[in-house]
PyMOL commands that place a pseudoatom at each C-alpha (Angstrom):
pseudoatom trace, name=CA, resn=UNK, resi=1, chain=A, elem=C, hetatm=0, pos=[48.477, -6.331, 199.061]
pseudoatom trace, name=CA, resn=UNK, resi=2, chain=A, elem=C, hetatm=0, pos=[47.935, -6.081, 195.410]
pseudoatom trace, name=CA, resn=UNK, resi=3, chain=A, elem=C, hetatm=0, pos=[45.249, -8.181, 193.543]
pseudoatom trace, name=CA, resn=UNK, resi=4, chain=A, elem=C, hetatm=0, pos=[46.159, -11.030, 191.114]
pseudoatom trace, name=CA, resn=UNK, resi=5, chain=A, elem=C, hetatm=0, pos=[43.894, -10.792, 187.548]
pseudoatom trace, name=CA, resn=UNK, resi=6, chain=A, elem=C, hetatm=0, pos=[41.350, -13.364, 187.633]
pseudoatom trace, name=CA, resn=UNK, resi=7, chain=A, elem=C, hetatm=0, pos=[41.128, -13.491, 191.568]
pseudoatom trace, name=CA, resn=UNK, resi=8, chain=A, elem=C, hetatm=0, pos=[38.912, -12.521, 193.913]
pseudoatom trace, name=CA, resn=UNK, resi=9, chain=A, elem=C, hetatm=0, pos=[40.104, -10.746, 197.156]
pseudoatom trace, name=CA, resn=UNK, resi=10, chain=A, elem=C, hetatm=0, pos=[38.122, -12.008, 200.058]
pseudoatom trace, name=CA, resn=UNK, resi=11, chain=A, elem=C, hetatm=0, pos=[38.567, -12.751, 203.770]
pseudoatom trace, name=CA, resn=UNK, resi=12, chain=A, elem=C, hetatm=0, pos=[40.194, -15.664, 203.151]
pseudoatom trace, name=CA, resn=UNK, resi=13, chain=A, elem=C, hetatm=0, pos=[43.016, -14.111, 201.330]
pseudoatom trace, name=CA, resn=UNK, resi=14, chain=A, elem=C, hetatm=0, pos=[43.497, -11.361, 203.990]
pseudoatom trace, name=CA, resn=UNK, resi=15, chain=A, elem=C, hetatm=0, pos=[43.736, -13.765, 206.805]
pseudoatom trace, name=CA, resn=UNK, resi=16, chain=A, elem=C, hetatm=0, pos=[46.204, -16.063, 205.187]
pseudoatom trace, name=CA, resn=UNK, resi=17, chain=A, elem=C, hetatm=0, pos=[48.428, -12.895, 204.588]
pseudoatom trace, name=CA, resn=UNK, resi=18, chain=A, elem=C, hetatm=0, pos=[48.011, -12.021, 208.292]
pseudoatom trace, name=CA, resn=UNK, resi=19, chain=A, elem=C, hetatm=0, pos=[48.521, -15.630, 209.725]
pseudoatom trace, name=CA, resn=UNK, resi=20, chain=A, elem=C, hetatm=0, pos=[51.735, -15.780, 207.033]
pseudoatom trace, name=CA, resn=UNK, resi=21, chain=A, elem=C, hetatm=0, pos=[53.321, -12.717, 208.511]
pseudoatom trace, name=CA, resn=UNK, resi=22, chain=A, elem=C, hetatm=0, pos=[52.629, -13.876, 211.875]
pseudoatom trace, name=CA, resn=UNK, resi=23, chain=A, elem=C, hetatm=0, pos=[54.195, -16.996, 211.410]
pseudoatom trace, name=CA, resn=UNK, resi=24, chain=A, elem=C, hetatm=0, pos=[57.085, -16.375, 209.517]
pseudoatom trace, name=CA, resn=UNK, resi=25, chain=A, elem=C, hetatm=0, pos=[58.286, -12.780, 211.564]
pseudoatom trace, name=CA, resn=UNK, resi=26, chain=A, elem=C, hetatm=0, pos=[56.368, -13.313, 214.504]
pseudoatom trace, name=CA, resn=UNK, resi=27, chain=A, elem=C, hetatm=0, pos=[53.697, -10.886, 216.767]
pseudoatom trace, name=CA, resn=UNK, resi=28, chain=A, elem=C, hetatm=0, pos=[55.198, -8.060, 216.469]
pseudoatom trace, name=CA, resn=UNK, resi=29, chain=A, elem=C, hetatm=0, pos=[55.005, -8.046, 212.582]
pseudoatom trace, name=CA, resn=UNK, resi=30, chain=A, elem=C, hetatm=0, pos=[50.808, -8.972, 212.379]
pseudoatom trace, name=CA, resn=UNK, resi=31, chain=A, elem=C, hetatm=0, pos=[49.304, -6.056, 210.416]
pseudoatom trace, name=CA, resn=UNK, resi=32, chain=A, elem=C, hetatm=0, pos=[46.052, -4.651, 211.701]
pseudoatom trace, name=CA, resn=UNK, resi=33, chain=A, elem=C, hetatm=0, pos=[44.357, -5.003, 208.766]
pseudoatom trace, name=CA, resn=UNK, resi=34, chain=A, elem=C, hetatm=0, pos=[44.995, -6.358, 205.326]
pseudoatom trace, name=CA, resn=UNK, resi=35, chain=A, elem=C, hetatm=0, pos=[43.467, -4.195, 202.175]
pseudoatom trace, name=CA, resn=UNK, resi=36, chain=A, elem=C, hetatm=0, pos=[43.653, -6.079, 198.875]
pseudoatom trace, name=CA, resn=UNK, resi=37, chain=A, elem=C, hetatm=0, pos=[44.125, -3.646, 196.218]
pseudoatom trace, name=CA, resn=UNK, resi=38, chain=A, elem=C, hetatm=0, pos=[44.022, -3.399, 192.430]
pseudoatom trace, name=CA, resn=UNK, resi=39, chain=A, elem=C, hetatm=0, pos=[47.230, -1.387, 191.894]
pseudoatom trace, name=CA, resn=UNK, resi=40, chain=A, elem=C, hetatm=0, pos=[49.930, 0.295, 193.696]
pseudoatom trace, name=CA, resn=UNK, resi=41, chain=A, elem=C, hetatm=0, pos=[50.803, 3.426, 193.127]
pseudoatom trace, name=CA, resn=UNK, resi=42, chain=A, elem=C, hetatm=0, pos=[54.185, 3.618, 191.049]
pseudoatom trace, name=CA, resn=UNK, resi=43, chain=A, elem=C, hetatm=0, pos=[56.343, 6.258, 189.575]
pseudoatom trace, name=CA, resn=UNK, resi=44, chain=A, elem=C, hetatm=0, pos=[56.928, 5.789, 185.893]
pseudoatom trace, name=CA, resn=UNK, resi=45, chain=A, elem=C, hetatm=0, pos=[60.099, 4.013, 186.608]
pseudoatom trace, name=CA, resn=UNK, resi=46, chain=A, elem=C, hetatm=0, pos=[58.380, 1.158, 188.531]
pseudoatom trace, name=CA, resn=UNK, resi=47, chain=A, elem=C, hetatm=0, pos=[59.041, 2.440, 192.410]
pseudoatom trace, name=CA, resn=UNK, resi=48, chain=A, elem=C, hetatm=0, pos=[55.952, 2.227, 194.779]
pseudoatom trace, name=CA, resn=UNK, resi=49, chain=A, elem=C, hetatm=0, pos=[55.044, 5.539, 196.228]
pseudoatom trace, name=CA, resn=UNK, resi=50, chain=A, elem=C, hetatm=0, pos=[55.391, 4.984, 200.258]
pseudoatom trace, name=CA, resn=UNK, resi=51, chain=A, elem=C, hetatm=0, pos=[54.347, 8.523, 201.337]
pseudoatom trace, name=CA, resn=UNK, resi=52, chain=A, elem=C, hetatm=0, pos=[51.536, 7.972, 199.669]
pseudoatom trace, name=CA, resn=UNK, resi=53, chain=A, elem=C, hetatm=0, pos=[50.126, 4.932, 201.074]
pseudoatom trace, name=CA, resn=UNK, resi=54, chain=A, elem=C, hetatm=0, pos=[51.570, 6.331, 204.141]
pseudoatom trace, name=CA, resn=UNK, resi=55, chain=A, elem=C, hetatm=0, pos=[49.150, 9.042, 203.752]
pseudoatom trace, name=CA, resn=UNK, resi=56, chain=A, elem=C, hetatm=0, pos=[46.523, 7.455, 202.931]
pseudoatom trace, name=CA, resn=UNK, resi=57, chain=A, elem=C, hetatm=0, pos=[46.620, 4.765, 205.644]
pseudoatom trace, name=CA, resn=UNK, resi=58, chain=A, elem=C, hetatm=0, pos=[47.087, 7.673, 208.019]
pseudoatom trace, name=CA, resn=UNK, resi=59, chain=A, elem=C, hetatm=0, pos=[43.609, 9.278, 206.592]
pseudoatom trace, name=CA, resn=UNK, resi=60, chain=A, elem=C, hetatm=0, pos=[45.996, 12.160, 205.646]
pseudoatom trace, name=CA, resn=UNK, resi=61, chain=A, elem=C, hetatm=0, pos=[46.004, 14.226, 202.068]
pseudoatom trace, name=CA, resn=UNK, resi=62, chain=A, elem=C, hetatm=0, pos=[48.583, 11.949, 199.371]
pseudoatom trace, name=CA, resn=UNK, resi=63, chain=A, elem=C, hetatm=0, pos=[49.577, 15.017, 198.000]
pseudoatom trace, name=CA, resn=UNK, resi=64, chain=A, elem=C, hetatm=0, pos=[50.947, 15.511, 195.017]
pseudoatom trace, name=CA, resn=UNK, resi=65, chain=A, elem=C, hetatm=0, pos=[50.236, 12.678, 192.756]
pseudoatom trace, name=CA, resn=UNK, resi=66, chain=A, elem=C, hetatm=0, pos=[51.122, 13.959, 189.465]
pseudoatom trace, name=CA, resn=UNK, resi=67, chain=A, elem=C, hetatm=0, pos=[54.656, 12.040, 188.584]
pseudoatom trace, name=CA, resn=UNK, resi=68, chain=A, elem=C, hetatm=0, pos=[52.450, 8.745, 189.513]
pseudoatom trace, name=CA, resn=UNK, resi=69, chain=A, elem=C, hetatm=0, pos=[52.033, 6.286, 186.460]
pseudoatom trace, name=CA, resn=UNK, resi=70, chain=A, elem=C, hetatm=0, pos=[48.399, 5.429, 187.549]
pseudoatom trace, name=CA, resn=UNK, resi=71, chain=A, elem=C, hetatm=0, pos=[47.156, 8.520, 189.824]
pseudoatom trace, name=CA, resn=UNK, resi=72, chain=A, elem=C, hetatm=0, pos=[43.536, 6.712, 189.805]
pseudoatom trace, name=CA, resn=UNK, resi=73, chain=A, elem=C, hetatm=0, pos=[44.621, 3.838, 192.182]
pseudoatom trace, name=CA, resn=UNK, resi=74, chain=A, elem=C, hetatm=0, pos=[45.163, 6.957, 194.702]
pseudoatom trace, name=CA, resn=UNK, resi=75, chain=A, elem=C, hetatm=0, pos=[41.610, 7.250, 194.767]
pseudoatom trace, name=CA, resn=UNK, resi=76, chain=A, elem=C, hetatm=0, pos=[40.651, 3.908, 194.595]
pseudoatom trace, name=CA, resn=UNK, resi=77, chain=A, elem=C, hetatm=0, pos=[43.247, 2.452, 197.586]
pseudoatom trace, name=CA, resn=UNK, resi=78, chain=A, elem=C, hetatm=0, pos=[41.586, 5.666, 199.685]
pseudoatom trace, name=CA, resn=UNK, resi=79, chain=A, elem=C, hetatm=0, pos=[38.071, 4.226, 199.170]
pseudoatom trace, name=CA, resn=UNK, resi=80, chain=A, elem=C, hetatm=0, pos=[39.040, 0.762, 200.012]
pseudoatom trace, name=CA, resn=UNK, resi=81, chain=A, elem=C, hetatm=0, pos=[40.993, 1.749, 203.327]
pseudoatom trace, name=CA, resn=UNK, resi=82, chain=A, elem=C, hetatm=0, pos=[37.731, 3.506, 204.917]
for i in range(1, 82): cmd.bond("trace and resi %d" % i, "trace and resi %d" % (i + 1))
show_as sticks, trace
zoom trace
């Protein structure tokens, strides 16, 4: 989940997201954990960059993040997630 300017991510925020998802799709659908972020990463035409979050959620290398319009939220997401 991506930070709003101005607010603070905290507990609070990640549980609500959780309890949301739970109640609205169900069990099955709970995430394990919620990571409030800054930024996603995004090619220059807008589109988030699955693989890499895929990557980095599975503690894997992003690869190449070159074509990325802000490559330093790679390193920041990979910092929050450990």
């Amino acid at each position: 989940m991506r930070s709003s300017p101005g607010v603070e991510p905290t507990r609070e925020i990640a549980q609500e997201v959780s309890d949301t998802v739970f109640a609205r799709i169900g069990a099955i659908a709970k995430p394990y954990r919620v990571v409030i972020v800054p930024g996603m990463p995004k090619t220059w035409s807008g589109k988030i960059m699955r693989r890499v979050l895929a990557a980095i959620s599975n503690g894997q290398d992003p690869g190449d993040v070159s074509t990325l319009a802000n490559p330093e939220v790679v390193d920041i997401i990979t910092q929050l997630v450990r």
